[in-house]
N, C-alpha and C positions, 0 to 999 in steps of 0.2 A: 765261265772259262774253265777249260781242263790242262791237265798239266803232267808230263810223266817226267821220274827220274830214272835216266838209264847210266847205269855205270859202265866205264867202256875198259872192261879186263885186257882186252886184246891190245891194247893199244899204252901204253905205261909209257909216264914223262920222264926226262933223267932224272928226279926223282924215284924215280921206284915207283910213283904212284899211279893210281888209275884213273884219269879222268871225269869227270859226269859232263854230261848230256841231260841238260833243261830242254824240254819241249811245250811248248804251250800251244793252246788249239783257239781258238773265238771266231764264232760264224763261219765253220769251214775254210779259217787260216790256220796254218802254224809257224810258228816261230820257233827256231832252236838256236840255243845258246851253248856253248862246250865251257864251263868253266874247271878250276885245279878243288882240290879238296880243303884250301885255303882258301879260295875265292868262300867256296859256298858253306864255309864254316863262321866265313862276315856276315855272308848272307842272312845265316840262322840266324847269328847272335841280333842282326838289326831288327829284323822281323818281331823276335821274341821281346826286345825289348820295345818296339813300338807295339808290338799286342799286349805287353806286358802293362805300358803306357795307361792304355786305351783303358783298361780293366781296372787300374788302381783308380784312375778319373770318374769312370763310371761308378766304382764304391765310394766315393768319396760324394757324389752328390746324393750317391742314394740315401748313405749315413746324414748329408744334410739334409733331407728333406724328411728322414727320421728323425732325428733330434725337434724341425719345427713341426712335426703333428705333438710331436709331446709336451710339447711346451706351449701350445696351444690348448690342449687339453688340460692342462695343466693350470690355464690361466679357467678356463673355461668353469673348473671344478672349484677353482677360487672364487667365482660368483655362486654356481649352485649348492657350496657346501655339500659334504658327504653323503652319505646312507640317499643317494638317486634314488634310487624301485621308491620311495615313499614321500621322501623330501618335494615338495613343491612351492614351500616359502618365495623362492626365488620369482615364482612368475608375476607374482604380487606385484611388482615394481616394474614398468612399460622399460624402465632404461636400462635393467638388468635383460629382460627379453632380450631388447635390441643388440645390446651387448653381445649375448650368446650366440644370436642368429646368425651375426657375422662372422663370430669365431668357427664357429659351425661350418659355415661356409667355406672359410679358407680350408678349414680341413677337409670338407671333400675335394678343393683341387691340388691339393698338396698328397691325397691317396691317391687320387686320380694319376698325377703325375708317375707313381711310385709303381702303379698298377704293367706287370708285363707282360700277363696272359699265358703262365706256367702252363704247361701240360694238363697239371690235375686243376688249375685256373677254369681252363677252358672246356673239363669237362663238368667242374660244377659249373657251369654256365651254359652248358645244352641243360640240366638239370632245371635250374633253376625257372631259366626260360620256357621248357616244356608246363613246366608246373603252373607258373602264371599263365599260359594261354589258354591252359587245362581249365583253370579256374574263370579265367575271362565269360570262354565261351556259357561256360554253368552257370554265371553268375544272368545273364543275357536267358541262358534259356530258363531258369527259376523265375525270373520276375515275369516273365512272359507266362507261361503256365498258373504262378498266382494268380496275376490279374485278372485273365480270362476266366478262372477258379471265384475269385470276387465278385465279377460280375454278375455270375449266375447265381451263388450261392450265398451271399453273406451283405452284398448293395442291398438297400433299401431307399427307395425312392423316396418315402416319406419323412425322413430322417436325414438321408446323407444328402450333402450339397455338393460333396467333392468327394471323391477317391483318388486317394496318390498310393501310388504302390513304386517303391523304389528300392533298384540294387546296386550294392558296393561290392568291391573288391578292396581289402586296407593292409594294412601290416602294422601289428603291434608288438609292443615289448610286454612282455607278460612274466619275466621270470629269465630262469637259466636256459629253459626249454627254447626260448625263441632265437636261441645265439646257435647255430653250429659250425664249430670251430673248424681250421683247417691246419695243414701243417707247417704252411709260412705264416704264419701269423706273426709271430715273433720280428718276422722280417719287414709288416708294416709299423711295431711298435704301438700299434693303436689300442684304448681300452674299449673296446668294440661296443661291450656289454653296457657299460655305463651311457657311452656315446646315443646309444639306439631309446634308454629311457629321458636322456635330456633332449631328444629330438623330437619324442612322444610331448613330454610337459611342453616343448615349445605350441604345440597343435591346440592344448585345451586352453591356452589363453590366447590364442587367434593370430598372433604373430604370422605363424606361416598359413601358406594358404589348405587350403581343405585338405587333410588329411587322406580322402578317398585314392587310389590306385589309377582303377577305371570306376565307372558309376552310371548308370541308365534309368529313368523314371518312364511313369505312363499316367496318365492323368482321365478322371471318367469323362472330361470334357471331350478329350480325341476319341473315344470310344465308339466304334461298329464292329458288331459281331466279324461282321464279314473281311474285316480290315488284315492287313496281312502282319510278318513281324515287323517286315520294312517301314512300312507304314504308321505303324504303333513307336517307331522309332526305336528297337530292339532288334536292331543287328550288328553287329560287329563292323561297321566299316573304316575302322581303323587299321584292322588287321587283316589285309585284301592280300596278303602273298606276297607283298613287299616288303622288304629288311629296314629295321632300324638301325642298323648294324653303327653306322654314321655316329650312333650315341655315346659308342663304349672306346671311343680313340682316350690313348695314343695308340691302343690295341688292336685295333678294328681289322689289323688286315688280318689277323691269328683265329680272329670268328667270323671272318667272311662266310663261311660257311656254313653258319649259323644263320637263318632266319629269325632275328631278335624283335620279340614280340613289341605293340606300343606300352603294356606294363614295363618291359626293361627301362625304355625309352620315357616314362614318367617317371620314374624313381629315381634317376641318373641326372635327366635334364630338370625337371621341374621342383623335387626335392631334394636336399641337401643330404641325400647318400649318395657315396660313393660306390665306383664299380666293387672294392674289395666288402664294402658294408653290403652290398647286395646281396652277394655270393653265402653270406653267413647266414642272411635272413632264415627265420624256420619257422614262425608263425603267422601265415596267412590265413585274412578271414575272409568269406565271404556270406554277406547278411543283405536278407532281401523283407522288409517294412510295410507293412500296410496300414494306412491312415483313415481313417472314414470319419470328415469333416464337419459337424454341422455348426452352420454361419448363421449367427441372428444381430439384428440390430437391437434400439432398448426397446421399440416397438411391436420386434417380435416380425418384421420383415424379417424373411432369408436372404442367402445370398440371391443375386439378380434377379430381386423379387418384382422388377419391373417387365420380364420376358412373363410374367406368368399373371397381368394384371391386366384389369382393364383403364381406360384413359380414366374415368372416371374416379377408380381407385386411385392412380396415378398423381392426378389431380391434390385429389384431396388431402394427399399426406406430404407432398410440397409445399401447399399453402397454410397447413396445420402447422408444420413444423416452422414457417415463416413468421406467422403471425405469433408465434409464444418467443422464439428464439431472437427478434433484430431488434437492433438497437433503437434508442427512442428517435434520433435522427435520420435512420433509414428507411425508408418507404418499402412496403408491400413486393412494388415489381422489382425493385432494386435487389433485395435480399431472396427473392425468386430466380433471379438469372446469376448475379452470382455464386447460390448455393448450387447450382446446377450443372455451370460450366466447372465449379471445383468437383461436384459428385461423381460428372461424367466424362473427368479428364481424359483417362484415357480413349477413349471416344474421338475427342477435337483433336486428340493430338495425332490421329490414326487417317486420316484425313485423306483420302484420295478425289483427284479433278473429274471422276463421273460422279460422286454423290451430288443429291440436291442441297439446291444451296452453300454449295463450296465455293469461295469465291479465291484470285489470288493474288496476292501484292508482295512489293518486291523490299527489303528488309532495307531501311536506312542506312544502316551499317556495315552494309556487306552489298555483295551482287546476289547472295541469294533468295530465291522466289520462293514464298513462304505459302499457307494454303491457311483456311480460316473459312468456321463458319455462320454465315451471317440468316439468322431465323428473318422471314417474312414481315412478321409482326414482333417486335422487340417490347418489351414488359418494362426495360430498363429504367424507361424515361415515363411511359403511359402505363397505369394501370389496368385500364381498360383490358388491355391486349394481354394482359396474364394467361387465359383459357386460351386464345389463340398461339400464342408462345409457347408453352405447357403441350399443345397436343401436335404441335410441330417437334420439340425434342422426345415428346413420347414416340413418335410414328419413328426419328431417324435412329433414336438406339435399339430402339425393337428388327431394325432393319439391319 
C-alpha cells in the first residue's frame, strides 16, 4: 500500500486552518480521506502509540528470552565447573552428560528464537555458507585423489585385506581463535566461547551423535580402476542446487536468496548449534585418513580366507576346529553346522528367492514371509553328511 499527504493551502476551515488530504493507493484503487489538523494529530498520536506498543512488547520477550539463555548456561556451568578449554571431569558421569545435553539443547532454540537476520547477520552468512561448501566440495575431491593415489602406490596385496580411506568435514573449539566475534553479540547474551568447548566434551564421550559435518568413505572392496566418482560413492549429492534455506527459520525468508549449503543444514538441524553459534564458527577442518587393515585369525587365516581356498582346505579347518573346541555332549555334525551358520551370518541373513536352496516360510508371529537356508545333506543330526554339508556351504559363500 502507498499513501500521500497533501496539504490543501487553498482551501482554509474557519479555523484558519488548512486541511490534509489522505490518499491511499492498493491494487490500482484509491481511497481519499480530507481530515482537520486535529483529526490527523489523533491520528499520529494512536499510530505512535500502537507502534510504540508493538516495540516495548517485542523488547520485552527479547529481554526474556535473554535472561533464559543465561540462566541456562548458567546452570549448564554449574555441572561442568570452570576453566572449560581443559576441564573434562564432567563427562565422567553419563547423568551429568545427559543433563548438559538437554540444557544444551534448549539453548539453541531459545538463540534460535532470538536469531533476526540483521544486515551484517546475513552477510556473515553468504560467508560462512560459501566457506563450508568450499570445503565440502575439497573434502569429496581429496579423499577421491588419495585413494586412487593408494591404490596404485602404497596397497599391497600381500599384506592388506582392506583399505578405507575416509573424509570429514568437522568444527572444533580449539582456543580463542575458533570464536569470531560479531557486533550484537551482546544482544544474544550468550558465552559463545565456553558454549562451543562444552558442546566439543559432549562429542568425546558419545552422548551426541558423530561429531563429523559431512563425511564420505571408499573402501578397497568397491574398488575398479575404471569406476567413476559416482560410483566410488564421492560425489556431492547432497548439494544438487537446491536451498536448505528451510533450516535457518524464524529467518529464512531474509536468506532466501542464499543457496544454504547441507553443512548449514547439519549444524543447525542435527547438532545442537544454533543459527547465531554458527555465524561465529572459525575453525573448520577438514582431514581425509588412510587405513590399510590387515585381518588374521589365531590360525593365521585372513580376512575371507574362504574366497581364496580350496574345499579341501575349507574342510579341514572347520572340522579341526570342531573337534578341539565342542563340548563333551555335542556331536561332530552338530558343532559343524552351528559353528557355521554363526561364522557365516551374514550370508543366511542376506538370502534372496533365486539362490540354491533357499527355501520360504511364513513367521508364526507375524504375516511375514521369511526366506531360510536349507543345505541338501544336513550334518546336524548325521555325521556322515559332514563332507557333503561342508562342500555345499563352501560352493554358496564362494558364490
Amino acid at each position: 500500500m502507498q499513501y500521500k499527504i497533501i496539504c490543501r493551502t487553498d482551501n482554509l476551515n474557519k479555523n484558519d486552518e488548512a486541511p490534509l488530504c489522505l490518499q491511499f493507493y492498493h491494487d490500482g484503487r484509491r481511497k481519499k480521506i480530507v481530515v482537520s489538523l486535529t483529526a490527523f494529530d489523533i491520528l499520529r498520536k494512536y499510530f505512535c502509540r500502537k507502534i510504540g506498543k508493538r516495540m516495548i512488547m517485542k523488547n520485552e520477550q527479547h529481554l526474556r528470552l535473554r535472561e533464559q539463555v543465561q540462566k541456562i548456561e548458567q546452570k549448564i556451568l554449574a555441572i561442568t565447573g570452570d576453566n572449560v578449554e581443559y576441564n573434562m571431569e564432567w563427562t565422567r558421569s553419563q547423568r551429568k552428560c545427559e543433563q548438559v545435553e538437554r540444557l544444551i539443547w534448549k539453548r539453541k532454540h531459545l538463540l534460535d528464537k532470538m536469531f533476526v537476520a540483521t544486515p551484517e547477520e546475513v552477510v556473515r552468512m553468504e560467508q560462512v555458507n560459501n566457506r563450508l561448501y568450499d570445503l565440502t566440495q575439497k573434502m569429496y575431491a581429496r579423499t577421491e585423489a588419495i585413494f586412487r593415489k593408494v591404490m596404485t602406490a602404497t596397497y599391497d596385496p600381500e599384506s592388506d585385506d582392506d583399505v578405507e580411506v575416509e573424509g570429514t568435514l568437522k568444527f572444533l573449539a580449539n582456543g580463542h581463535s575458533s570464536l569470531l566475534p560479531m557486533a550484537n553479540d551482546d544482544y544474544y547474551g550468550s558465552n559463545f566461547y565456553e558454549m562451543f568447548f562444552i558442546i566439543n566434551w559432549l562429542y568425546t564421550c558419545d552422548v551426541l551423535d558423530l561429531e563429523e559435518i559431512e563425511q564420505c568413505r571408499c573402501y578397497l572392496s568397491e574398488y575398479r580402476p575404471e569406476m567413476s566418482s559416482k560410483e566410488l560413492g564421492l560425489t556431492d549429492d547432497l548439494n544438487d542446487g537446491t536451498t536448505w534455506y528451510e533450516s535457518v527459520q524464524p529467518a529464512a525468508d531474509k536468506l532466501s536468496h542464499i543457496c544454504i549449503c547441507h553443512a548449514i543444514h547439519d549444524l543447525s538441524c542435527h547438532k545442537p548449534y544454533s543459527i547465531p553459534d554458527i555465524l561465529r564458527m572459525n575453525d573448520f577442518w577438514v582431514e581425509v585418513t588412510v587405513k590399510h587393515q590387515h585381518i588374521v585369525e589365531q590360525d593365521g587365516s585372513r580376512l575371507h580366507w574362504w574366497e581364496r581356498c580350496s574345499f579341501e582346505e575349507f574342510r579341514d579347518k572347520f572340522v579341526h576346529e570342531a573337534e578341539h573346541n565342542r563340548a563333551p555332549q555335542i556331536r561332530l555334525g552338530q558343532e559343524i553346522y552351528n559353528r557355521t551358520q554363526l561364522y557365516f551370518k551374514d550370508y543366511f541373513d542376506s538370502l534372496t528367492e533365486d539362490m540354491p536352496n533357499v527355501e520360504k516360510y511364513k513367521s508364526p508371529f507375524s504375516d511375514k514371509v521369511c526366506l531360510f537356508w536349507r543345505p541338501q545333506k544336513d550334518c546336524f543330526y548325521i555325521d556322515e553328511n559332514i563332507d557333503d554339508y561342508l562342500r555345499e556351504v563352501y560352493e554358496f559363500v564362494r558364490e
